[in-house]
Every structure is written in structure tokens, then in C-alpha cells.
C-alpha positions in Angstrom: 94.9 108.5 90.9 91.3 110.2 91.6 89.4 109.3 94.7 85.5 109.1 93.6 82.9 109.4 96.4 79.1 109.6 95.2 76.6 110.7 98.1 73.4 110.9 97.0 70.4 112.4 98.8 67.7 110.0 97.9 68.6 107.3 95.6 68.3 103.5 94.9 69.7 101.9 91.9 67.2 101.9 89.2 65.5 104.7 90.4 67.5 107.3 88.6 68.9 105.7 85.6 71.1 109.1 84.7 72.8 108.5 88.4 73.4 104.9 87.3 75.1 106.0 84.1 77.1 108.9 86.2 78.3 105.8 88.6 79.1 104.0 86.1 81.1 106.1 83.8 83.5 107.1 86.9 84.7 104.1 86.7 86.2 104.2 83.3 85.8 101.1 82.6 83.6 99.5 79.7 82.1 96.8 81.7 82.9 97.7 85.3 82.8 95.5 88.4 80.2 96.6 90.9 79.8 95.4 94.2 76.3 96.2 96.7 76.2 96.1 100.1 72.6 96.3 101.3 74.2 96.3 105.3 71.5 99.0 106.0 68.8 96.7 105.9 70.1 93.1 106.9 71.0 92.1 103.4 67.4 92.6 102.6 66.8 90.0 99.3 64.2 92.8 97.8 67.3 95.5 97.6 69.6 93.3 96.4 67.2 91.9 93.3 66.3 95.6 92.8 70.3 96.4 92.5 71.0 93.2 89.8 68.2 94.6 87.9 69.5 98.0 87.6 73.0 97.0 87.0 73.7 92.9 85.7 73.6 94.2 82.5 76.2 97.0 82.4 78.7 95.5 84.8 80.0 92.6 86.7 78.0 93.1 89.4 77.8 91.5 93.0 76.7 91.7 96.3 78.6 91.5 99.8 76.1 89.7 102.3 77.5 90.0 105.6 74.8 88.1 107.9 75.1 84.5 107.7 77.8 83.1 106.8 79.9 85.2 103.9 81.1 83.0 101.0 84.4 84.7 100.3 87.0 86.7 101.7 85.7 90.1 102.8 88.3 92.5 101.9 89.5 90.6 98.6 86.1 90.8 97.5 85.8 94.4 97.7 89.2 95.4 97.0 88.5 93.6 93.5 85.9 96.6 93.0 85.7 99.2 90.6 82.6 100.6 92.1 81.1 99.7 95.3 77.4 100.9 96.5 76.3 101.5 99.7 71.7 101.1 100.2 70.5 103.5 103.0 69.0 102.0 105.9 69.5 102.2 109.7 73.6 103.9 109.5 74.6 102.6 113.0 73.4 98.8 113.1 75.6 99.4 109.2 78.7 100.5 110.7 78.9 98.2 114.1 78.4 94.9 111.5 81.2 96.3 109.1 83.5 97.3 111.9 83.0 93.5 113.1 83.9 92.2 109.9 86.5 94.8 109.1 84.2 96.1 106.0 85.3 100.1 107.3 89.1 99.0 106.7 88.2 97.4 103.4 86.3 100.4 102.1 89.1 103.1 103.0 91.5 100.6 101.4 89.3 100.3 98.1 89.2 104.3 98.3 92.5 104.7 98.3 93.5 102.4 95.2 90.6 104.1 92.8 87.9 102.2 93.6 84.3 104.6 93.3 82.3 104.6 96.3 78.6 105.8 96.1 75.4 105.3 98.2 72.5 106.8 99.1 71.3 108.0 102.7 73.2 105.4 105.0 75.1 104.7 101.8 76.1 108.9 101.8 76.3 109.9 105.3 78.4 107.0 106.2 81.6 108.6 104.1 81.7 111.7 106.6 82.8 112.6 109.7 79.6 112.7 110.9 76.0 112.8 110.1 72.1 113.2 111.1 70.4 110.2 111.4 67.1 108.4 112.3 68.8 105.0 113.1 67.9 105.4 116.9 64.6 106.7 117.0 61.9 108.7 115.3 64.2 111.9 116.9 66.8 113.1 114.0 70.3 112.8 115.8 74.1 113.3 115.1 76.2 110.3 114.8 79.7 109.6 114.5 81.0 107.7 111.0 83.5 106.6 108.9 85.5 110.1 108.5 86.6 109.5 105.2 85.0 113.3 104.3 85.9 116.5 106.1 82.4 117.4 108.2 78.9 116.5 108.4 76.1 115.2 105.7 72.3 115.1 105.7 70.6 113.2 102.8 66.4 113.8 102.2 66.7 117.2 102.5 64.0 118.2 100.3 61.4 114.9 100.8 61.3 114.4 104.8 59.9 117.4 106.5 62.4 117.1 109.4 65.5 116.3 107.8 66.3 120.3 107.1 65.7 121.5 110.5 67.0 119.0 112.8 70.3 119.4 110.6 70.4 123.0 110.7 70.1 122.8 114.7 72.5 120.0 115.3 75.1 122.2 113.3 73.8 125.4 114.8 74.7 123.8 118.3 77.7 122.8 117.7 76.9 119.0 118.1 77.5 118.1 114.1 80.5 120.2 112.5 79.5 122.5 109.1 78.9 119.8 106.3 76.3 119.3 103.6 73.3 118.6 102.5 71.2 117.0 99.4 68.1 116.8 98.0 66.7 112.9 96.5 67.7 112.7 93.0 71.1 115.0 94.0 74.4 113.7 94.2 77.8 115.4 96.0 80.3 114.4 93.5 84.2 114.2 95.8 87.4 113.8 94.0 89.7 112.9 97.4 88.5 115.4 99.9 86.9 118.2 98.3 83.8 118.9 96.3 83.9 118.7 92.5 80.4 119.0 91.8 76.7 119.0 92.8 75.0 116.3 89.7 71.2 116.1 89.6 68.7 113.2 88.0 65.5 115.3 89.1 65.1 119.1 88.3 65.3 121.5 91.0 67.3 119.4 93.1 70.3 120.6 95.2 73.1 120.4 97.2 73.9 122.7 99.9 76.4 124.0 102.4 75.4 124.5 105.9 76.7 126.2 108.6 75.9 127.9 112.2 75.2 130.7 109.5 72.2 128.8 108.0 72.5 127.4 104.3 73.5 128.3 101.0 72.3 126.7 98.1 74.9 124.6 95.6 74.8 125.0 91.5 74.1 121.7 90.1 74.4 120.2 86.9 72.2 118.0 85.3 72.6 114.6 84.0 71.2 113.9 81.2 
């Protein structure tokens, strides 16, 4: 059985309808069942009408609030997934509230029986051993996460002026390990543990490797 993870630079759903396809057709399923947890951002209600919008009409889709009370059970809910996608936001307020409610456990689980996961900043860094993010400050900083993926991510590589330097010093020193970067509108397309592919909804968007070496652009392909 393929493992699908997704992480996307810069994305929301609806933003790049070719992404939304691409997510989509991992699945394999005519009408797939698509699950959103907007965590990131406290269940925001704006993200999570922006997400039925992009996707009620191609799937059975659904959305996992986890402050308040949740409705369901937790892990059934997501385990019943085909797809599950994960809205940026602030990564480590994201992880605390899903290892309180056992969401990290639930996610590997879903992994592990097919199920595609795919997100965008918070929603792509989160899938790694470790990543750079703004969730503590203004000041770019490595954070641990879920470990799913071998190494480190950085998403907004190409649309926050920051982003490429603070990751290239955090791996330089030795404080994140090598990992990868994206570009908004690129996606780091993983079957199990290793790359497949570098997709891309805006042209000249990339993906890149980066070591204490610097980094090395990734070919892309374009969806169309």
C-alpha cells in the first residue's frame, strides 16, 4: 500500500485548483472522503467555509474541530479518511492541542493504512522531523514535530523574505538537520519516506534540497 504525504509551500484549498485536483486524484477514489483540520488557527470558521467551498463538491468532505467540545470520536473520524488536510497557522499551539487529544497518534495511524495526508505551511512542516517556524515570535526558529519524514522542511520559501535565510542558517548550524524547502504554489509529493516528486500550480515554483552546503534546486512538474 502507498503512503501519500502532500507538503505544500504556500497553499489553501481553492487557491490552487490544479493542487486540489492532484490531492484529490491520490486518493483513487471517485468521490473521496476529505477531512480538514484548521488546528493552526483555532478552528477558524473563515478556513473552514473557504475548505467546503473548494472541496463539498468533489468529495465527502468534513472538518475535525477540536476546541469546544468535538462531536465524534477523534481517531474513528479520521481513520475513516481517504485524505486529510492540514491549514497552516501557528505549528506549535497545532501540535500541543493534537497531542492532548491524541490527533498525532490518529494521523500516523491514518498514514499507515493509505490515508493521503497534505497541508500547507503548519499543515507541511508538521510531517517532519523538524521544521523553521514563526509560531513563537517574529524570529524564524527550529522546532521539533511529528517525525513522520526523515529531516527538516521550510514552506514560503520564495514569498517571505526571511524564510530562505533563517532556514539556511538554522541548517548551516547544525540546529535543524538537512531537509527541504518549497516555494507557494509547490508541493513535495512523498510515497512512505522518500521523495517522488516536486508538483507545481504556479510557474517557476520549486522545491529544494538544503544542506550545511547551501541549496540545490528540485525539477518540478507542472500540473496542469
Amino acid at each position: 500500500m502507498e503512503r501519500h504525504i502532500v507538503a505544500l509551500g504556500g497553499s489553501f484549498p481553492g487557491d490552487h485548483p490544479p493542487i486540489d485536483g492532484f490531492l484529490l486524484g491520490l486518493t483513487g477514489r471517485e468521490r473521496p472522503r476529505v477531512c480538514f483540520l484548521g488546528t493552526a488557527t483555532g478552528d477558524a470558521p473563515d478556513r473552514i467555509v473557504r475548505f467546503y467551498a473548494a472541496y463539498a463538491r468533489r468529495s465527502e468532505a468534513s472538518h475535525l474541530e477540536l476546541f469546544g467540545v468535538p462531536s465524534r470520536g477523534i481517531r474513528d473520524q479520521l481513520l475513516e479518511q481517504d485524505l486529510i488536510w492540514v491549514g497552516g497557522g501557528n505549528t506549535a499551539s497545532m501540535l500541543a492541542v493534537w497531542r492532548a487529544h491524541a490527533v498525532d497518534e490518529a494521523l500516523r495511524e491514518a498514514w499507515e493504512r493509505g490515508t493521503v495526508l497534505a497541508g500547507s505551511s503548519a499543515g507541511a512542516i508538521c510531517w517532519f522531523e523538524a521544521g523553521v517556524t514563526d509560531s513563537f515570535g517574529p524570529e524564524l526558529a527550529a522546532m521539533r514535530c511529528l517525525g513522520l519524514l526523515p529531516g527538516s522542511a521550510c514552506p514560503h520559501y520564495d514569498s517571505e523574505e526571511n524564510r530562505r535565510p533563517a532556514f539556511r542558517r538554522l541548517v548551516s548550524s547544525g540546529e535543524l538537520p538537512p531537509g527541504l524547502a518549497a516555494d507557494d504554489g509547490a508541493g513535495l509529493r512523498f510515497v512512505g519516506t522518500e521523495l517522488a516528486e516536486v508538483v507545481t500550480a504556479v510557474p517557476g515554483a520549486r522545491g529544494y534540497r538544503v544542506d550545511a552546503n547551501g541549496e540545490r534546486p528540485l525539477p518540478g512538474r507542472e500540473l496542469a
